[in-house]
N, C-alpha and C positions, 0 to 999 in steps of 0.2 A: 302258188302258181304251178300250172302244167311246166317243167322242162320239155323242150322240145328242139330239134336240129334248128329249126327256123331261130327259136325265138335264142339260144344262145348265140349263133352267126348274125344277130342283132343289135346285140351288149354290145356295147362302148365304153370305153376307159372315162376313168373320174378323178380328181384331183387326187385321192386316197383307193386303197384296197374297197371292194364295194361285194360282198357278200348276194347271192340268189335263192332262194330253199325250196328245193321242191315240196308239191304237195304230199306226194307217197313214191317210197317212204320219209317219214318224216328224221330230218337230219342228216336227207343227200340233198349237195346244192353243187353251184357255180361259184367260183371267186373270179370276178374278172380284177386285175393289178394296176397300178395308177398307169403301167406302159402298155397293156391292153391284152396282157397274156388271161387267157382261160384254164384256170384248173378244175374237176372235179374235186370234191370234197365229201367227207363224211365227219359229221358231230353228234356225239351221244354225251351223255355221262356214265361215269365210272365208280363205282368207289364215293360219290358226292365229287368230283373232280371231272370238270369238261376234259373228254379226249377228243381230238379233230386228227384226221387221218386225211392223208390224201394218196388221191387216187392216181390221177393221170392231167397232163394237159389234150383239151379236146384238139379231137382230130386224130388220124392215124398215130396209134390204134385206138383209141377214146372215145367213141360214139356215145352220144346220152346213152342210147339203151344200154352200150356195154359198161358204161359207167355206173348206170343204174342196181346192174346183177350185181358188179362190186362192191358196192354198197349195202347192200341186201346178206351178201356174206360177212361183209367185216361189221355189220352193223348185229348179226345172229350171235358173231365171237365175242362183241361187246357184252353179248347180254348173257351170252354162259359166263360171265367174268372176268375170259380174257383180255390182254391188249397187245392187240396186232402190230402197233406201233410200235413198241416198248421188244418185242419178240422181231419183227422186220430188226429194228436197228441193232439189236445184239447177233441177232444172223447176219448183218452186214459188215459189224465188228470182228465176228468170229471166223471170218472168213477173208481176214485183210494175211497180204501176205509179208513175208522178212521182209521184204524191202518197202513193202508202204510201212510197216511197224519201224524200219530205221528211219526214214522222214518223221514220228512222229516223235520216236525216241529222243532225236536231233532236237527238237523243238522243244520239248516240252520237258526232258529230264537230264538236261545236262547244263544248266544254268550257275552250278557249283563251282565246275569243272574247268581249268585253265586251257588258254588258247592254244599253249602247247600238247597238254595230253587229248584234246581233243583233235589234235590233226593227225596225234599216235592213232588214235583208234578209227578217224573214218581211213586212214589208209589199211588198219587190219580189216574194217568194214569193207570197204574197196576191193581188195585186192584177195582176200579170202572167204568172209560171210556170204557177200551176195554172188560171186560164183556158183558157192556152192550150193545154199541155200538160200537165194534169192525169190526165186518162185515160189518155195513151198509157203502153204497156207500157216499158218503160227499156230492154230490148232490142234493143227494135226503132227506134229511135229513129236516124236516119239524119242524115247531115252536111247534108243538103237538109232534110229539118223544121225543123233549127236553125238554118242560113238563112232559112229562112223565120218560122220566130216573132221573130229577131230584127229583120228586115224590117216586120213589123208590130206590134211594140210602137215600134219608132221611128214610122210612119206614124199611129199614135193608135188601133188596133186597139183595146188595151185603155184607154183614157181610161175616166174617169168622174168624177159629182160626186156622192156620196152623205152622208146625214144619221150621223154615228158615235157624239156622247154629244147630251146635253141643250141644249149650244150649240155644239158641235164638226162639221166637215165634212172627208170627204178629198175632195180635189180630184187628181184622176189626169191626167194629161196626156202621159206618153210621151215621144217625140222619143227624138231621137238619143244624149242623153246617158244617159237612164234606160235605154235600151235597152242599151249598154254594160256598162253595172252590173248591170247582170240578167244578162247574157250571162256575165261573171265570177263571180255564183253559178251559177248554171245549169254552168258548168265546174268547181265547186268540188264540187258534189253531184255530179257524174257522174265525178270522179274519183274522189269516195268511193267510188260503184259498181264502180268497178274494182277498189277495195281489197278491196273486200267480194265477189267473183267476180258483181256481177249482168252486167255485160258487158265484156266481154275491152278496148274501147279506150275514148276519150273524143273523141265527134266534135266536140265545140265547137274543140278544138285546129285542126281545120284553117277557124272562120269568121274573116274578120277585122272587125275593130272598126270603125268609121266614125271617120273621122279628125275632128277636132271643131278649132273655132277656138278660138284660144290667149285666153285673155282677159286680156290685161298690161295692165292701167290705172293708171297712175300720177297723183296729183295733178300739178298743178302749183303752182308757190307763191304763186301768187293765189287757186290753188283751197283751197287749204288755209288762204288768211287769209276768206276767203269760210264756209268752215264753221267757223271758229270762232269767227266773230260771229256765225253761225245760232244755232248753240248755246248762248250767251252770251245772245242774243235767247228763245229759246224757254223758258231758264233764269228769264229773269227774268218770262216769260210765264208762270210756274208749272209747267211740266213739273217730274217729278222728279230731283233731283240725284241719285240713283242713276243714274238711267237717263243721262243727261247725262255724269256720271263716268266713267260704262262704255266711251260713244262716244268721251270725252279717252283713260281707259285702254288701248283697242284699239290708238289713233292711233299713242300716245306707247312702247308696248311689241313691239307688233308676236305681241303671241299671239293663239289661235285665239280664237273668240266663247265659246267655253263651257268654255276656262279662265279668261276673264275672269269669267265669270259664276257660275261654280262658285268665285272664290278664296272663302278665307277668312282674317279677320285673322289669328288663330294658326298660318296657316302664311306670316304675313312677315316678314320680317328685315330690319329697315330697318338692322344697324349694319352688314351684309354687303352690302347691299343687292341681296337676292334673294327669294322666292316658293319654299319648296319644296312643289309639287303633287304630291301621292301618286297621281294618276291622269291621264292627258290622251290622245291620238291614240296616241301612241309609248310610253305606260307613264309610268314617276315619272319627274319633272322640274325640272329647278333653271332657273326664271323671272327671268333676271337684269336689274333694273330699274335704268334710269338715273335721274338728279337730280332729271327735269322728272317721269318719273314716281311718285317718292318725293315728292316737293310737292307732288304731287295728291292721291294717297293722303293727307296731312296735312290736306286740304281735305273728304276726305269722312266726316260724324260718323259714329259705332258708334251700333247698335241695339243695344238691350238683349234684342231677343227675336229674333236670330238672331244668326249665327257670319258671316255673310257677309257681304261688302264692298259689295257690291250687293245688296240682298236687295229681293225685293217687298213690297207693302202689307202684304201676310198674313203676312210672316216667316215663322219657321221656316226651313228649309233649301229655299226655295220665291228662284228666282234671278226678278228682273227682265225683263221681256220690251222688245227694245229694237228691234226692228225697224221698228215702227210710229213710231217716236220717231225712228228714223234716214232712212228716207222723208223723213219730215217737213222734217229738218233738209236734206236734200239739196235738197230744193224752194226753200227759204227761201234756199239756197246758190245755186240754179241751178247746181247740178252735177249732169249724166243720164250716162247709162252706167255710172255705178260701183254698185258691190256694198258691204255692207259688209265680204265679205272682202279686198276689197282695200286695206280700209287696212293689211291684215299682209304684201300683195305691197310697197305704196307704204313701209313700212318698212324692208325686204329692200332695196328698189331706194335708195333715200334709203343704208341704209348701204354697200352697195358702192360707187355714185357718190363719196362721200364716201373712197373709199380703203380701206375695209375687204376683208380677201381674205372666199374664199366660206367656206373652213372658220370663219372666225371666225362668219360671217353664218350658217351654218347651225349652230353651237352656240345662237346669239341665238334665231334662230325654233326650235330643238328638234327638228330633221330628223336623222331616223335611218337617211338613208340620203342620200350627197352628193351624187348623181344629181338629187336633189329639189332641192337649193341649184341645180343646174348651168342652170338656166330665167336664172337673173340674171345668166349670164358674161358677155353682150355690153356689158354695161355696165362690167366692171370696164375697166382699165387692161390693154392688150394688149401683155403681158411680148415676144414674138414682134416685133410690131409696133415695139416699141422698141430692138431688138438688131436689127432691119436697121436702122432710122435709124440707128443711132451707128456701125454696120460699113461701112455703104455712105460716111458722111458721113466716116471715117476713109481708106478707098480714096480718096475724091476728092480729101482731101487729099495725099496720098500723088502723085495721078496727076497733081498742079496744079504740081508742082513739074517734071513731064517733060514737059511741053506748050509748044510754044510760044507766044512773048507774043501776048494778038491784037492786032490792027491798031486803032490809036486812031481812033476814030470824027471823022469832021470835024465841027467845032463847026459 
């Protein structure tokens, strides 16, 4: 059949898609849809493979005849070998920008990934990637942009201090270390894009990281008799003995802040004397606690209205907030520079000094990879260091015997 203005503005909807073909050229038509939309269409073969392209829905701008020239070209591409289809959708792909590529990233490559490091990373997505580079297209994106965005999320480009719930604030600051970590998603999505053909390479590979200072702080054992009369003090001042417990807990076990805070009584085992956590940094984990920390646990009572060892005011499955508690108590110590993660470094280091090898030490803290234990080597006993003493100390004996006597000193 003729295509013609009249006879498409004619067509009516049918229970199913319902195909029209014109007569020249042959393999441009109509599809009118079961809800009565009109598309142009173009069908040839490729390859021995049907390809159907379309064109437009009639109407501004769609005219048969304009539909027809359209046709007429993508149907010329077909026949040099191209496919206009296949070349359209990757010029569509190739042109999506960082932030359509983080909706797709979200969706499709982060199903591994827990529901807590995935709220780390859309708030570095948030509050840094798509400021910065939210518009630019993904392709075009050059090993110099990424130098440079990561240049200024360390210099405080993106800071900020904004209002989030009814008493809540995010407070943004940058530096070097946030910059880092953004720099690690930022390469984690653009290699997505590679998998996903939106560009051929991944230029973050060639920026490198800013080297950051090491933060090894250990107590010492005044410092550590100093906090635990804080504690004991602040204890008896009315702070809460959860919160109290939690700062003993950390000291004395050496795990992370939020498997302390997430335990629960039913998963411990005081005749084995372990903790199994079904979730932590590294996946399920067996928490193995020693004496002092099993008589502490015996010191802290159950609540009836939650499951948790520490649990807050509100109960429920709602963990204690200890930070403000641990401040506190550092003040009252007059001890500055530490963290509270480093009471799980001052653990580590405490058991290697003490003779422990590092495999042992890295079952203890839960390290899933021995590279991670390998920060505390210089501490252990130097196996090396001790096979020359005893070899060299064996030659001398050896050489004392071939030397002559020396000359006896005059009194």
């Amino acid at each position: 059949m003729k295509l013609t203005k009249k006879f498409v503005e004619g067509l009516g909807a049918e229970a199913a898609d319902r195909f029209y073909w014109d007569e020249s050229p042959k393999g441009f038509g109509v599809k009118v849809t079961a809800r009565g939309k009109k598309v142009f269409v173009v069908q040839t073969r490729l390859n021995g493979r049907t390809r159907r392209a379309t064109i437009g829905e009639f109407g501004s701008p769609w005219s048969v005849d304009q539909a027809r020239e359209e046709a007429l070209s993508l149907l010329s591409q077909f026949a040099r070998g191209k496919d206009p289809v296949l070349e359209k959708k990757a010029a569509r792909v190739r042109g999506i920008t960082v932030r359509e590529l983080s909706e797709r990233y979200w969706n499709e490559a982060n199903h591994h990934k827990k529901p807590s490091t995935l709220d780390v990373e859309r708030g570095l997505m948030k509050r840094h990637i798509l400021p910065l580079l939210g518009d630019k297209v993904v392709a075009d994106l050059t090993t110099s942009d990424v130098q440079l965005f990561h240049q200024r999320v360390a210099k405080g480009d993106t800071a900020a201090d904004e209002k989030t719930k009814a008493r809540g604030r995010a407070i943004v600051k940058g530096g070097r270390g946030t910059s880092n970590r953004t720099l690690d998603l930022l390469s984690s999505m653009l290699s997505f894009a590679v998998a996903v053909d939106v560009r051929p390479e991944n230029p973050v590979r060639s920026v490198k990281k800013f080297k950051l200072k090491t933060h090894d702080r250990q107590l010492t054992e005044e410092e550590l008799g100093r906090l635990g009369e804080a504690l004991a003090t602040l204890g008896a001042d009315g702070v809460s003995e959860f919160a109290i417990g939690a700062l003993r807990f950390l000291a004395l076990t050496g795990c992370r802040r939020g498997e302390a805070l997430s335990l629960q009584w039913p998963w411990i085992d005081k005749r084995n004397g372990i903790a199994k956590l079904p979730d932590s940094k590294t996946g399920q984990k067996i928490l193995v606690l020693g004496e002092a920390a099993l008589s502490l646990l015996d010191t802290i009572p159950r609540r009836t209205d939650s499951p948790l060892v520490f649990p807050s005011s509100a109960g429920g499955n709602v963990p204690i907030s200890i930070q403000k508690i641990w401040r506190k108590a550092c003040k009252v110590a007059a001890i500055s520079d530490i963290r509270l993660h480093d009471l799980r470094h001052n653990f580590a280091s405490e058991a290697v000094s003490s003779g422990q090898s590092l495999y042992i030490v890295g079952k203890l803290l839960g390290h899933s990879q021995q590279q991670t234990t390998q920060r505390y080597s210089h501490l252990a006993a130097n196996p090396v260091k001790a096979a020359a003493d005893t070899t060299s100390s064996s030659l001398a004996r050896q050489m004392l015997g071939k030397l002559p006597l020396q000359k006896q000193q005059p009194e």
